[in-house]
ROVO-984612 format. One record per residue (C-alpha): residue in one letter; x negated, y negated, z. Coordinates in steps of 0.2 Angstrom, whole numbers, padded with zeros to 4 digits, always signed. Each point is the difference from the previous one (the first is absolute). Example, Ala and Ser with C-alpha at 12.3 -4.5 7.8 and 13.67 -1.06 7.14 Angstrom:
REM ROVO-984612
a-0062+0022+0039
s-0006-0017-0003
END
This chain:
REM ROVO-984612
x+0016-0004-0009
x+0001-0019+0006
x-0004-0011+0013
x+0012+0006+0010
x-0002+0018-0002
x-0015-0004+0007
x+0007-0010+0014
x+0010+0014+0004
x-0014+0012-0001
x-0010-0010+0012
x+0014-0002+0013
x+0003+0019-0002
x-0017+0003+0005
x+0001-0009+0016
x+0011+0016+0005
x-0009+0011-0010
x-0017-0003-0001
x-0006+0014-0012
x+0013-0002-0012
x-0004+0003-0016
x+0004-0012-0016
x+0005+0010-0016
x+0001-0007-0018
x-0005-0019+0006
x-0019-0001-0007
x-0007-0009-0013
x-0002+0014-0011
x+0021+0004+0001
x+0003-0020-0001
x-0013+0001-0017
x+0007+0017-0008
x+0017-0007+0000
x+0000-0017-0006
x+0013+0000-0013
x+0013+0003+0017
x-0005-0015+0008
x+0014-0011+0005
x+0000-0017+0011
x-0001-0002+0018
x+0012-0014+0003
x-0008-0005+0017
x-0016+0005+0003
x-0004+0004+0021
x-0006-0012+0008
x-0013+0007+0009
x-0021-0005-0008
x-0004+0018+0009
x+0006+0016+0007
x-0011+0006+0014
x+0007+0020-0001
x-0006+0000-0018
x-0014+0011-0007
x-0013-0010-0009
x+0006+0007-0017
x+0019-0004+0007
x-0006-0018+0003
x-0011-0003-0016
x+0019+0005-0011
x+0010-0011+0014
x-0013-0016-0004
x-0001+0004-0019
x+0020+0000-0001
x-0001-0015+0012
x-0012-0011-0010
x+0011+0005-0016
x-0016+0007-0007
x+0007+0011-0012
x+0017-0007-0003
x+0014-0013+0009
x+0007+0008+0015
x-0005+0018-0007
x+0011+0012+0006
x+0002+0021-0004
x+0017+0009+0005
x-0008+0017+0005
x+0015+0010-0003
x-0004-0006-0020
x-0015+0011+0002
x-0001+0016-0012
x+0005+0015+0013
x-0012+0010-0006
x-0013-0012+0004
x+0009-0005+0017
x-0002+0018+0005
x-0018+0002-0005
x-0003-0014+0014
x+0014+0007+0013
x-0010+0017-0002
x-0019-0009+0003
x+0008-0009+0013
x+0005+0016+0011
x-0017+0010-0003
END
């Protein structure tokens, strides 16, 4: 989960509209901070217009470097068992 996840999410969007983001919210990105790693080069878009409103609060606080510099998570880091708890939500 980075800047350009999200980029890439927003382009993917374009195609399919309802697509759903899994593990890129605020509460994965806050759970797993000791998995942070840096973004080298940030996107440089200010906003992604195919974003939720929760997708694009996470995209501007990673932005702004609110919680960190160029704060980025490696999703396949992510404990399986709480990657499948959220794969599992996801599909209901």
């Amino acid at each position: 989960m980075d800047t350009h996840g999200f980029a890439i999410l927003n382009r993917a969007r374009g195609y399919l509209p309802e697509l759903k983001s899994v593990l890129m919210d605020e509460e994965i990105l806050r759970n797993h901070l000791d998995l942070w790693v840096e973004e080298k080069d940030q996107h440089s878009a200010e906003t992604l217009p195919l974003l939720t409103d929760f997708e694009q609060a996470v995209y501007q606080v990673i932005k702004r470097n609110a919680w960190g510099q160029n704060v980025r998570l490696e999703q396949e880091r992510i404990a399986w068992d709480v990657a499948w708890k959220a794969l599992q939500h996801a599909a209901c």
